[in-house]
C-alpha positions as CSV (number, residue, x, y, z in Angstrom):
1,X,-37.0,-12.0,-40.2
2,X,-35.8,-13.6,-37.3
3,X,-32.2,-14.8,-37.6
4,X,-32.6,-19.1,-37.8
5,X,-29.2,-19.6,-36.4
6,X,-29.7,-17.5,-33.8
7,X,-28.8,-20.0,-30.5
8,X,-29.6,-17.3,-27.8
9,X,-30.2,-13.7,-26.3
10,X,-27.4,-12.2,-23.7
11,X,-29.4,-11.1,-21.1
12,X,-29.4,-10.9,-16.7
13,X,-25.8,-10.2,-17.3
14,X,-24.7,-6.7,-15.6
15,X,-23.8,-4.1,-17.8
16,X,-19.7,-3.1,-17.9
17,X,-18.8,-1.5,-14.6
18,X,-18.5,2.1,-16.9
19,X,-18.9,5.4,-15.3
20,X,-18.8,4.8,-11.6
21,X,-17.0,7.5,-9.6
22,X,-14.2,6.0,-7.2
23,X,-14.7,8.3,-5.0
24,X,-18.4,9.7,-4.6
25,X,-18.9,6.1,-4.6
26,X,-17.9,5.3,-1.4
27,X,-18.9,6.9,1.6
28,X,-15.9,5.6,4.0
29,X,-13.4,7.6,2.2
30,X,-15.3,10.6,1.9
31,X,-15.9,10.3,5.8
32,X,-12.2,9.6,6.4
33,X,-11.0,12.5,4.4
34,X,-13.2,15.0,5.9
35,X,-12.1,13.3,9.3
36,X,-8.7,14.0,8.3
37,X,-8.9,17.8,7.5
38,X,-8.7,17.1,3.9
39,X,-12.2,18.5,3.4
40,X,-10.6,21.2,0.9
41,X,-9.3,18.3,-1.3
42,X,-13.1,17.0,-2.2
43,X,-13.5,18.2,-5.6
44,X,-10.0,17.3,-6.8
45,X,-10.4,13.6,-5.5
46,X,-13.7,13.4,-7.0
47,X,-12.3,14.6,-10.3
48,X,-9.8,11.7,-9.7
49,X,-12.1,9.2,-8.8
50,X,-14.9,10.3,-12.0
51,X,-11.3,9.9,-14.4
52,X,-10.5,6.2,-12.8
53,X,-13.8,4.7,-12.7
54,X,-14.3,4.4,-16.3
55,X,-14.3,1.0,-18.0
56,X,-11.7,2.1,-20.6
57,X,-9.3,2.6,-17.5
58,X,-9.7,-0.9,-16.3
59,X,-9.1,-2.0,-19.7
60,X,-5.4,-0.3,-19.8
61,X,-5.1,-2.2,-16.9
62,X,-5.6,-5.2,-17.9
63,X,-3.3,-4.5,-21.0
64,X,-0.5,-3.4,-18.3
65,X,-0.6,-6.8,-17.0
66,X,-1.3,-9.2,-20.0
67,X,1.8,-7.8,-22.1
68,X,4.5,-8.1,-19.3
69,X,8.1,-6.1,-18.8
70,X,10.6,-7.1,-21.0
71,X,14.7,-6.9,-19.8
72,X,17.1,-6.1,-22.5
73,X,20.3,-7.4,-20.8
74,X,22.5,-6.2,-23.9
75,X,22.4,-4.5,-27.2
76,X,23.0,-5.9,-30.6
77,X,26.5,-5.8,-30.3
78,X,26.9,-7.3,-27.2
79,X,27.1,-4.1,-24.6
80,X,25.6,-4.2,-21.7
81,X,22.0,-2.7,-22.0
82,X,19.7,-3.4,-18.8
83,X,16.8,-1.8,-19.2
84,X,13.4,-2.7,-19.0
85,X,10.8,-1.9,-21.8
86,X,6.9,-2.1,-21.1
87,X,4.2,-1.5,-22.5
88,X,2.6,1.9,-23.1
89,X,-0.8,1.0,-20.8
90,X,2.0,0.8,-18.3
91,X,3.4,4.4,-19.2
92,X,-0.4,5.7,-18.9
93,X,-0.7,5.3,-15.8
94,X,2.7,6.1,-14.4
95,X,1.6,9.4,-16.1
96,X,-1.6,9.5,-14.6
97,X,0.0,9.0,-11.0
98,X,2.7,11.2,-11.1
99,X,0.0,14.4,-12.5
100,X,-1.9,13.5,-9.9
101,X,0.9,13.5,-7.1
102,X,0.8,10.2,-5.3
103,X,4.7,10.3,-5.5
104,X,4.9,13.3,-3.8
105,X,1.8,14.4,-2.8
106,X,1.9,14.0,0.9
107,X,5.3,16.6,0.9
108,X,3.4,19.5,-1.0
109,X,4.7,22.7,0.4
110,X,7.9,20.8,1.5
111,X,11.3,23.3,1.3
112,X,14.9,21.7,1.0
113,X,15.6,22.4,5.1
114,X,12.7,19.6,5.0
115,X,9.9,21.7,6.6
116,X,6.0,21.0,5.7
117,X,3.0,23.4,4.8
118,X,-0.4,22.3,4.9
119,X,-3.0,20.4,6.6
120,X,-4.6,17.3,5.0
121,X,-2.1,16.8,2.0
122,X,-1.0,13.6,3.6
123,X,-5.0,12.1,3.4
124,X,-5.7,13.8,0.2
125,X,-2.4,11.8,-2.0
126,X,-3.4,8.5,0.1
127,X,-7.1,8.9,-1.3
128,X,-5.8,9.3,-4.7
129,X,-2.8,6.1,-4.0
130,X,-6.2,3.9,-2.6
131,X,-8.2,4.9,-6.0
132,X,-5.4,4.1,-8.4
133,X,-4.8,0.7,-6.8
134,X,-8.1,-0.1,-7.4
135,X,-7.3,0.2,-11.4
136,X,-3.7,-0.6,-11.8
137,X,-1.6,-1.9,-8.9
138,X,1.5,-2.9,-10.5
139,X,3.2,0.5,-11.5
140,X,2.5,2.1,-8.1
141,X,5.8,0.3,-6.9
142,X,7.7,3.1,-8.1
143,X,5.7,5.7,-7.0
144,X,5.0,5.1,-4.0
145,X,8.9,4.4,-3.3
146,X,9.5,7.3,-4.6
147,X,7.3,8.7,-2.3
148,X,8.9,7.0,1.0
149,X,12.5,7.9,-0.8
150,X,11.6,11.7,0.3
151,X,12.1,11.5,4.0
152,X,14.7,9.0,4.2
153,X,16.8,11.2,1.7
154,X,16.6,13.7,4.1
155,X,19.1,12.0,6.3
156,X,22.0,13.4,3.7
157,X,21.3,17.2,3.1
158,X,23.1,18.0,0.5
159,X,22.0,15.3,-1.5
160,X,18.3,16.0,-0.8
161,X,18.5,19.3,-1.6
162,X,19.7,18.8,-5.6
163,X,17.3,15.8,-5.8
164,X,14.2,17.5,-4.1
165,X,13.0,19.2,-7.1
166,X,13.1,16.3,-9.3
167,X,11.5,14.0,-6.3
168,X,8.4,16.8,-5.9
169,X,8.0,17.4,-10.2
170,X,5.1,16.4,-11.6
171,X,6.6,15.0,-14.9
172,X,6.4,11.5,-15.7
173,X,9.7,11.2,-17.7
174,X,10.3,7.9,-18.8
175,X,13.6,8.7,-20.5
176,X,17.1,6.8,-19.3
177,X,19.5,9.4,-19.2
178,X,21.3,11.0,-15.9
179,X,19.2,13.2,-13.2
180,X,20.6,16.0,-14.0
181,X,19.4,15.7,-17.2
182,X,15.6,14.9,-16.4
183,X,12.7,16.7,-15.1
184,X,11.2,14.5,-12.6
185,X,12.6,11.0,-11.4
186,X,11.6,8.2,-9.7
187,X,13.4,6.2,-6.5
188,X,13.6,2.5,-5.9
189,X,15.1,0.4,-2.9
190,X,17.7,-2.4,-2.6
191,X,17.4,-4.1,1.3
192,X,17.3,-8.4,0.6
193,X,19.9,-10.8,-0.3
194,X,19.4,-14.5,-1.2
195,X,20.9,-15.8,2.2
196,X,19.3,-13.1,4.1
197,X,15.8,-12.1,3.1
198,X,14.2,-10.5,6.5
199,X,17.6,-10.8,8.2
200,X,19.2,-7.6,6.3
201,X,22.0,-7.5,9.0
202,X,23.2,-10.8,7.3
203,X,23.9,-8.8,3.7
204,X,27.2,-9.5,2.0
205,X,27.1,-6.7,-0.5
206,X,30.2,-4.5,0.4
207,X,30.8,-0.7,-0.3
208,X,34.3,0.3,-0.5
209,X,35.0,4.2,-0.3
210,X,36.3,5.8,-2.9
211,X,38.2,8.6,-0.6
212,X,37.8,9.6,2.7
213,X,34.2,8.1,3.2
214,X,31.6,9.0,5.4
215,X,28.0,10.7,4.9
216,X,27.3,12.3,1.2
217,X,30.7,10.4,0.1
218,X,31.1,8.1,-2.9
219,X,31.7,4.1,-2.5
220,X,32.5,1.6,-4.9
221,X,29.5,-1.0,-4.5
222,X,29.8,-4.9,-4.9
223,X,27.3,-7.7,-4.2
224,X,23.6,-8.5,-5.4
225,X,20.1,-8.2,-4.2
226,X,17.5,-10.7,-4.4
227,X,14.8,-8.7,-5.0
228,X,14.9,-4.9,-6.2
229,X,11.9,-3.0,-7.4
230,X,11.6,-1.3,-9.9
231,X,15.0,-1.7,-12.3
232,X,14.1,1.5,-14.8
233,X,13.9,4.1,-11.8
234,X,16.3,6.4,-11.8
235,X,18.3,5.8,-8.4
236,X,17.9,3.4,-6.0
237,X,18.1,3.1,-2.1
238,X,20.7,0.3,-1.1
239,X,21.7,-1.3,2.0
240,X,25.4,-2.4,1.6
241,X,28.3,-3.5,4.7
242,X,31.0,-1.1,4.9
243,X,33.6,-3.5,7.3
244,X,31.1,-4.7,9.6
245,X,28.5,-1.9,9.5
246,X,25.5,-1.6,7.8
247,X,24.9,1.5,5.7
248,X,23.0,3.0,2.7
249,X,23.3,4.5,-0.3
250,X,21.8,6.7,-2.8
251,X,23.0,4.8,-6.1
252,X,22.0,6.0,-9.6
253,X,21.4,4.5,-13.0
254,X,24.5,6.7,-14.4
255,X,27.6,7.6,-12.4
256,X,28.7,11.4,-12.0
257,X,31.1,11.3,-15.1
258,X,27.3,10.4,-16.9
259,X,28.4,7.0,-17.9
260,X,25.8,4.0,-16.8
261,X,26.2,2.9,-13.8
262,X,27.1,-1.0,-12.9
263,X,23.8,-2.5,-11.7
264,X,23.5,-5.8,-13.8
265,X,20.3,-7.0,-13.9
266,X,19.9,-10.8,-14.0
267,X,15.9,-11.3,-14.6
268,X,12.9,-10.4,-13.9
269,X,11.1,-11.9,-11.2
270,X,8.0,-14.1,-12.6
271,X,5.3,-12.8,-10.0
272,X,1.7,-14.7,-9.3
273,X,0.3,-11.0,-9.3
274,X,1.9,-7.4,-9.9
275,X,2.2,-8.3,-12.8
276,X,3.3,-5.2,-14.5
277,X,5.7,-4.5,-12.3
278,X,9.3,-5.4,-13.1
279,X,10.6,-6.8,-9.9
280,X,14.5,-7.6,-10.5
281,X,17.4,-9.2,-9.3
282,X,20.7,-7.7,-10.0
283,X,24.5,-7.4,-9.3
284,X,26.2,-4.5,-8.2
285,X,30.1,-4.6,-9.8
286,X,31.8,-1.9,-8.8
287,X,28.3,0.5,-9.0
288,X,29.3,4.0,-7.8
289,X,26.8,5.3,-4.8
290,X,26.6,8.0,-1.9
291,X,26.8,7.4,1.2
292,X,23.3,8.7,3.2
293,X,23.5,9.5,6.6
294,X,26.3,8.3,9.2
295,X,28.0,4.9,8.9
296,X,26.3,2.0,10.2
297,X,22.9,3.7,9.9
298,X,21.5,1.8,7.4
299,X,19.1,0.1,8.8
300,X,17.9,3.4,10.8
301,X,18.0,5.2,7.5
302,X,16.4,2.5,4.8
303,X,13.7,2.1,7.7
304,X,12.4,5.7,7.3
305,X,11.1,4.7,4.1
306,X,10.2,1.3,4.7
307,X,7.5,2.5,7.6
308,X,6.2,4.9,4.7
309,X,6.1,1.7,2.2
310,X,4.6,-0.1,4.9
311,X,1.8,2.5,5.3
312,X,0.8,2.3,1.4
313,X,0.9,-1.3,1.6
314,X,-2.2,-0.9,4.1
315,X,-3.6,1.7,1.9
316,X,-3.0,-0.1,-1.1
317,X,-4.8,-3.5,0.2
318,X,-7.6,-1.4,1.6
319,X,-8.0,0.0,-1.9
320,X,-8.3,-3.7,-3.5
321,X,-10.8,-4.7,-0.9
322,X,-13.0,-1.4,-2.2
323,X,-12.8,-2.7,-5.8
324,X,-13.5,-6.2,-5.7
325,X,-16.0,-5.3,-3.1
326,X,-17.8,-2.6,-5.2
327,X,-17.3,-5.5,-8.0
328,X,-19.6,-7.8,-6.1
329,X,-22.2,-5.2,-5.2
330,X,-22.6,-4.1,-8.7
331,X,-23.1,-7.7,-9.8
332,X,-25.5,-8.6,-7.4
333,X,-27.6,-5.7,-8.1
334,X,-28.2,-6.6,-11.5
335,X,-27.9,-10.2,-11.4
336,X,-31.3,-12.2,-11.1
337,X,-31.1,-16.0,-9.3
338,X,-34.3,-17.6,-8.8
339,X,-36.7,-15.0,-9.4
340,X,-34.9,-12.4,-7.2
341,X,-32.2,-10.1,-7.4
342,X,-28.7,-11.7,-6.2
343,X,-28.2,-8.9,-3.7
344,X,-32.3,-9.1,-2.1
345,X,-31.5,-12.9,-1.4
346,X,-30.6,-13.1,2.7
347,X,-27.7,-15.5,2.8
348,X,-26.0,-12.7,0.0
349,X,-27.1,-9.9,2.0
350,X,-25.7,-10.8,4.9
351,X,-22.3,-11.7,3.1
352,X,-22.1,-8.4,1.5
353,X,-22.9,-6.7,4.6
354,X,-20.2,-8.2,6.5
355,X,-17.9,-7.4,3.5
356,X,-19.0,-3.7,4.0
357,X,-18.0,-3.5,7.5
358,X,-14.4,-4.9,6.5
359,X,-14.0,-2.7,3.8
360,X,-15.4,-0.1,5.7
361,X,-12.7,-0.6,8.9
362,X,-10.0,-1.4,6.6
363,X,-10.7,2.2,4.8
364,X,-10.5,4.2,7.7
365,X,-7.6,2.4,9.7
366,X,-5.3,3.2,6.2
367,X,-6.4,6.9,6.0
368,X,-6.1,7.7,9.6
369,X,-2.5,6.0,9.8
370,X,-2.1,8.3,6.8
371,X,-3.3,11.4,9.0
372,X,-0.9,10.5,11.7
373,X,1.8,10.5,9.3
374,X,1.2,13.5,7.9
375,X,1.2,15.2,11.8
376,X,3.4,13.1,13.4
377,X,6.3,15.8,13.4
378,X,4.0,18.7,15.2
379,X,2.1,16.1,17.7
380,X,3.4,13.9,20.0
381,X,0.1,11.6,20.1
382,X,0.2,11.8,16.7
383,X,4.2,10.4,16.4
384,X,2.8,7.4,19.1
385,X,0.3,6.5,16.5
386,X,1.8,6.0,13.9
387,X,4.6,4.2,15.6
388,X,2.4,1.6,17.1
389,X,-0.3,1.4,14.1
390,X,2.1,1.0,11.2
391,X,2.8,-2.5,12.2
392,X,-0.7,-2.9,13.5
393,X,-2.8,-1.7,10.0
394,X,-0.3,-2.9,7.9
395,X,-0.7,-6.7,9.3
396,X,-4.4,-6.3,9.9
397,X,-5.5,-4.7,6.7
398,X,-3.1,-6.8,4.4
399,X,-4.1,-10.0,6.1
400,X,-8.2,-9.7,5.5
401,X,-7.6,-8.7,2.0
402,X,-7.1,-12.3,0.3
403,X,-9.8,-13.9,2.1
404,X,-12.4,-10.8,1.0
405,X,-11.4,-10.6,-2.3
406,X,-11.9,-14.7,-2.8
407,X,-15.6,-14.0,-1.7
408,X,-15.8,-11.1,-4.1
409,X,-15.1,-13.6,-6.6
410,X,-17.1,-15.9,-5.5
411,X,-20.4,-13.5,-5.8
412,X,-19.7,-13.7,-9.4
413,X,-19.5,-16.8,-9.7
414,X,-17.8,-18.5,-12.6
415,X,-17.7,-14.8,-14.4
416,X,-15.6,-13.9,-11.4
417,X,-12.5,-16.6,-11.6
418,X,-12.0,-15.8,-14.9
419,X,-9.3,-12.7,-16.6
420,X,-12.1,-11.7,-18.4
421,X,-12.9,-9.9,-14.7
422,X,-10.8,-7.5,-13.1
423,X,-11.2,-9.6,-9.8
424,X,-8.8,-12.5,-11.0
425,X,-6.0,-9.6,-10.9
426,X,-7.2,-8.3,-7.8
427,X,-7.1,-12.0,-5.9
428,X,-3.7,-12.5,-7.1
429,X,-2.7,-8.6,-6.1
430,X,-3.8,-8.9,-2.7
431,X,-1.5,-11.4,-0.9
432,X,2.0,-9.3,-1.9
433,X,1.0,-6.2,0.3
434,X,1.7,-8.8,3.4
435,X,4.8,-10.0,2.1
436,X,6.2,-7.0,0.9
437,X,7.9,-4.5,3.1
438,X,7.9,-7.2,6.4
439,X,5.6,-10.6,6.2
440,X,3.0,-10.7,9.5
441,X,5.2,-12.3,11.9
442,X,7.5,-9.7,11.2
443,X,4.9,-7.1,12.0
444,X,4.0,-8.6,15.1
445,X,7.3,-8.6,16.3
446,X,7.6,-4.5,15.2
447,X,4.7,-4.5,17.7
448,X,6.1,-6.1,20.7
449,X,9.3,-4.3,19.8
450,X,7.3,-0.8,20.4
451,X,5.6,-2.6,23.7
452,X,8.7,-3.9,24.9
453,X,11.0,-1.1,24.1
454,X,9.4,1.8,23.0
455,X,6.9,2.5,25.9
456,X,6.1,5.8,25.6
457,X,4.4,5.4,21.9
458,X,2.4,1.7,23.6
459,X,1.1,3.1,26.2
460,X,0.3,6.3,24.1
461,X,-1.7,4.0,21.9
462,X,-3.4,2.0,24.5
463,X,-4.6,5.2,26.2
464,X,-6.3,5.9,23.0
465,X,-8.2,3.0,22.5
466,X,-8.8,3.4,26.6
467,X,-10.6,7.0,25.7
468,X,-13.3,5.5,23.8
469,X,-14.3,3.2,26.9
470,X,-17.9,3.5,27.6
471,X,-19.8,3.6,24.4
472,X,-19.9,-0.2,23.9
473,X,-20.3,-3.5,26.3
474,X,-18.7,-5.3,23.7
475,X,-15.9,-2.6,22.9
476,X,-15.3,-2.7,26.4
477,X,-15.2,-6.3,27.5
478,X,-12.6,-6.9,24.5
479,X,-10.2,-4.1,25.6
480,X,-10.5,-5.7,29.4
481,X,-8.5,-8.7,27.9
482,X,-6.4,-6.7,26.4
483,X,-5.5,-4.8,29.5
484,X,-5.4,-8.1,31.6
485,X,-2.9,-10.1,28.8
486,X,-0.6,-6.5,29.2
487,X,-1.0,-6.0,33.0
488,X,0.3,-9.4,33.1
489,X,4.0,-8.2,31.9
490,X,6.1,-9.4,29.3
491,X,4.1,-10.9,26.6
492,X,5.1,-14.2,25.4
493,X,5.7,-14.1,21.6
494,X,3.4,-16.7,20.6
495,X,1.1,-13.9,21.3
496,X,2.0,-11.6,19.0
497,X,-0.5,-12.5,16.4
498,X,-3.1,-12.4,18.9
499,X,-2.4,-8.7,20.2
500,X,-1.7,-7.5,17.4
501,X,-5.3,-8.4,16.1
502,X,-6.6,-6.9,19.2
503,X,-5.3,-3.7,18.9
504,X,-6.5,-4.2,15.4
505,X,-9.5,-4.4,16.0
506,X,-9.9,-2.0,18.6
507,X,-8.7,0.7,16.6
508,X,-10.8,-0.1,13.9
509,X,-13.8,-0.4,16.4
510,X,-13.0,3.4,17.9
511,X,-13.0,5.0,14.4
512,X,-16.0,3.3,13.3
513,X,-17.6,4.4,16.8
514,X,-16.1,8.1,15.4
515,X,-16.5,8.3,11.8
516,X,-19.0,5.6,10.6
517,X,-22.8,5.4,10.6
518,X,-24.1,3.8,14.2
519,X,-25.3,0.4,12.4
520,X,-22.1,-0.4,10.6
521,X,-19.7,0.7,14.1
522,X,-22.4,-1.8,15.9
523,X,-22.1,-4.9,13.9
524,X,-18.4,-4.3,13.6
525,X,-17.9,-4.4,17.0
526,X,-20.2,-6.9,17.6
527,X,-19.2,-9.4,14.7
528,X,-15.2,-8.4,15.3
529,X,-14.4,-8.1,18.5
530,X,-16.9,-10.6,20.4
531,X,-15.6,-13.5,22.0
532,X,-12.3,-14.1,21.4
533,X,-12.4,-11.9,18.6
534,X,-11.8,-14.4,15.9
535,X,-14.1,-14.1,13.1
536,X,-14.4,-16.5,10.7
537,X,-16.1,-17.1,6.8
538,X,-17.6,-13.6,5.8
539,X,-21.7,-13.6,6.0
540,X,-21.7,-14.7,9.6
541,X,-23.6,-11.8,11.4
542,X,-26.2,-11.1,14.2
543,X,-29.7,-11.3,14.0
544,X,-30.2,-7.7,15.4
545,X,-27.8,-6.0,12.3
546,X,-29.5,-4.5,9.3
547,X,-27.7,-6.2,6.5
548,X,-28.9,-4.5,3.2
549,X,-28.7,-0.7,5.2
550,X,-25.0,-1.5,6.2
551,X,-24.7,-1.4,2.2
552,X,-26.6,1.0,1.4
553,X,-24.8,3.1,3.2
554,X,-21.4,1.7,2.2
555,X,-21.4,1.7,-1.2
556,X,-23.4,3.9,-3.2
557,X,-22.9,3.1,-7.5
C-alpha cells in the first residue's frame, strides 16, 4: 500500500558523480602527456585517475575543508606548543600525494650532484598534481613546495645532499620530531612581511650569524612573516636581511641540538577558500637557520622555487577548471528542462562548448610549461620557454579560472551554489592560484622584464609562436599586432596586460593547432584571438563551430 504521507518522488536529478576516471575522462590530458613523452606513464595515471574519481574521494574532501586546522599555541602548562592538528581526511590525502609522487615526482632519477634521468617524469607528476586538485586542493600547498624546495636547495650542496633522500621518500610521515629522525619530510616557504607583501626587498626580518657566516652557515633569525604556508612542515625556506642584503635560509622546526626551533606562530589565516590548508603567520625569535647559497642571493635563490610554485599554480587552476567543468557536463547530461536534455538545448551547448575549448587550452598550456621544465637544462629552446611562459600561463590560466568555474555553477543551477556540491569549493579555490606566488600585474611585469631584459629567451618565444605562421588567417592576423606593438620598441606598461594575453593566447592557439582535434584548435582561435582578442561571457561562439562535437570530444564520462 502506497505510503499516504508520501509528498514526492526524487527523480531528473543526476546520479552522484561515482566512478568516473580523472584521467581516461579527458582527452586533453591524455593528448598532452603523450605530446610530452610521457606516453610510458599511461597506465599509472590512469590507475590514479580510476582511485580519485570516486565519490567517496570527494567526500574526504569535503570533510578536509568543513573541519578546519586547529593551532595549539601552548600546552597545558603553559609551554610553547605551535603546532597544527587537522583532521585525518586531511592526512589521507597527504598520504595519497606523497605515494603517488607529486612532491617529488618530476626529480625521479635525480642524484645528490643534482643530475636528472628520464624523459616525461616532469608531465607524468604534473598529471597526477592537476587530478588531485580536482579532489582536494588545500593540502597540495605542502607538496607542491616541497616539490619547488628541491631545486632551490640545490644552491647549498651540502645541505641538499643530507636532505635529498628525505625530499625524494615516498613516506607521508606526519610526526613532529627532527629530520634526522624522519623518513620523508615536507618544505614550506617564508618570502612576505606586513609592510612589504610583493616588495620582499623591503623585509625587516634580520639574520645574525652565529660564527663566521656565509653559504651552509648557521644564523640567529629575528622578525615575522605575514603569510607562511604550511606551519607543520618540517623546514621552511626564508627570506631574511643580513646588514643590507637579502638572503635565505633553510630553517627547521627543531634546531641541531634537537630542541624546537623558535618559529611562534600567531594564527591561522581565516581563508575564503583553501580551506584546509593552514596558512600562518609567525615570529621568528632567535629561530636557528642555514644560510643557502651566497649572501645577498636571496631573492635569486627563493625565486628558483617560486617559478616552480608558479608553474603548479597554472597546473593547479587548469585542474579546477577540468572538475567544475566535467561537473557541468555530467549535470546537463542527465538533467531534463523542458522536455529536453539540459545539454541538447543550444544556448547550453554552445556554453559548454566554449567552456571546452578553455579547459581544453588551459590543459595543454600547464602540461607543456611542465615539459619545458622538465628539459629546460638539456635544451636551450626549451630554457626560453619556460622563462617567458611561466609568467605568461601562470597569469592566463589562473585568470580564466574564476569566471569558468562561476558558469559551471551556474549550469547547476541552485544545486550548484550550494556546499552540498563540490563546485562551491572549487569557486572559492580558484581565485588564490592568481594571488599566490605573484598577483597578475606582477606577472605582466615578469614578462616585460624577460622582453626588456632578457632578450634572448623573448625573442626565442616569439620565434615560436612565429613557426606556426600559415595554418590560420586568424592565427596570423593576431600575431601581426603582436609583431607591430613589439616592432614598435619599448612597450609602455599599461600594456602589459594586453601582451601578455596575446602571447597567451597565441601559445594556446599553436598547441591546440598541434595537439587538439581540428574543430576545437578552430573555434579557439577563432573565438580567442579574433579582433582584439578580448572575449567576453562564455557561450558566445560562431555560427560555423560544432558546439556538441567540441564536447564530445572534450570530455568523455
Amino acid at each position: 500500500m502506497p505510503n499516504s504521507f508520501e509528498t514526492h518522488q526524487v527523480f531528473n536529478q543526476p546520479p552522484l558523480y561515482d566512478g568516473v576516471n580523472l584521467f581516461e575522462s579527458d582527452p586533453a590530458l591524455k593528448a598532452a602527456i603523450m605530446a610530452e613523452s610521457a606516453g610510458w606513464a599511461s597506465a599509472e595515471l590512469s590507475d590514479f585517475g580510476a582511485t580519485l574519481g570516486t565519490n567517496e574521494q570527494f567526500h574526504q574532501g569535503h570533510l578536509a575543508n568543513k573541519f578546519l586546522p586547529e593551532l595549539t599555541s601552548h600546552d597545558a602548562q603553559g609551554h610553547r606548543k605551535d603546532t597544527v592538528e587537522f583532521h585525518p581526511a586531511y592526512h589521507h590525502f597527504m598520504k595519497t600525494s606523497k605515494e603517488g609522487g607529486i612532491h617529488c615526482g618530476a626529480f625521479d632519477g635525480l642524484t645528490d650532484d643534482g643530475r636528472e634521468k628520464g624523459l616525461g617524469v616532469g608531465a607524468a607528476r604534473a598529471a597526477k598534481h592537476y587530478m588531485m586538485m580536482q579532489v582536494e586542493a588545500g593540502h597540495i600547498c605542502p607538496i607542491t613546495m616541497t616539490h619547488a624546495a628541491i631545486p632551490a636547495l640545490m644552491n647549498q650542496p651540502d645541505l641538499f645532499k643530507t636532505l635529498l633522500p628525505k625530499l625524494l621518500h615516498r613516506k607521508y610521515d606526519p610526526s613532529f620530531k627532527p629530520i634526522p629522525e624522519k623518513t620523508g619530510i615536507t618544505i614550506g616557504m617564508g618570502m612576505t612581511e606586513k609592510q612589504g607583501g610583493t616588495d620582499v626587498r623591503a623585509n625587516t626580518t634580520i639574520a645574525t650569524a652565529i660564527k663566521d657566516g656565509g653559504a651552509g652557515q648557521p644564523y640567529r633569525i629575528t622578525g615575522h612573516k605575514w603569510f607562511m604556508s604550511a606551519p607543520m612542515c618540517d623546514g621552511f625556506l626564508v627570506l631574511a636581511q643580513t646588514g643590507e642584503k637579502l638572503s635565505l635560509f633553510f630553517v627547521a622546526r627543531f634546531r641541531e641540538d634537537g630542541s624546537v626551533n623558535s618559529l611562534m606562530f600567531q594564527r591561522l589565516k581565516n581563508k575564503l577558500g583553501n580551506k584546509s590548508n593552514a596558512s600562518s603567520e609567525v615570529e621568528f625569535q632567535g629561530a636557528e637557520g642555514i644560510m643557502i647559497g651566497d649572501e645577498g642571493r636571496g631573492i635569486a635563490n627563493i625565486m628558483t622555487m617560486a617559478n616552480y610554485t608558479r608553474l603548479d599554480c597554472a597546473l593547479g587552476s587548469a585542474g579546477l577548471m577540468r572538475q567544475a567543468l566535467s561537473r557541468a557536463v555530467h549535470h546537463t547530461r542527465h538533467r531534463t528542462v523542458f522536455q529536453r536534455k539540459l545539454i541538447d538545448q543550444p544556448m547550453m551547448t554552445a556554453l559548454l562548448a566554449d567552456m571546452c575549448l578553455e579547459v581544453t587550452a588551459a590543459t595543454h598550456l600547464s602540461l607543456r610549461l611542465a615539459g619545458s621544465y622538465e628539459r629546460m637544462e638539456s635544451s636551450a629552446d626549451n630554457a626560453a620557454y619556460a622563462r617567458l611562459m611561466t609568467p605568461v600561463t601562470k597569469y592566463w590560466v589562473t585568470k580564466r579560472g574564476p569566471t569558468l568555474g562561476y558558469e559551471a555553477m551556474e549550469c547547476l543551477g541552485g544545486n550548484g551554489y550550494t556546499e552540498d556540491e563540490v563546485l562551491a569549493r572549487i569557486y572559492r579555490e580558484l581565485p588564490v592560484n592568481s594571488i599566490w606566488e605573484g598577483s597578475g600585474s606582477v606577472m605582466c611585469l615578469d614578462l616585460l622584464r624577460v622582453a626588456t631584459r632578457e632578450r634572448d629567451a623573448f625573442e626565442a618565444g616569439i620565434g615560436w609562436l612565429v613557426g606556426a605562421k600559415g595554418q590560420s588567417t586568424v592565427y596570423d592576423q593576431a600575431l601581426k599586432a603582436l609583431t607591430v606593438l613589439l616592432a614598435a620598441g619599448t612597450i609602455p606598461e599599461a600594456q602589459g596586460r594586453w601582451l601578455t594575453e596575446r602571447i597567451a593566447t597565441l601559445a594556446a592557439g599553436r598547441l591546440l593547432m598541434e595537439r587538439a582535434p581540428a574543430a576545437v584548435a578552430e573555434a579557439y582561435i577563432a573565438t580567442r584571438l579574433n579582433g582584439n582578442g578580448r572575449h567576453g561571457a562564455y557561450g558566445i561562439l560562431p555560427d560555423f563551430v560544432n558546439a556538441r562535437e567540441i564536447i564530445e570530444q572534450s570530455v568523455t564520462l
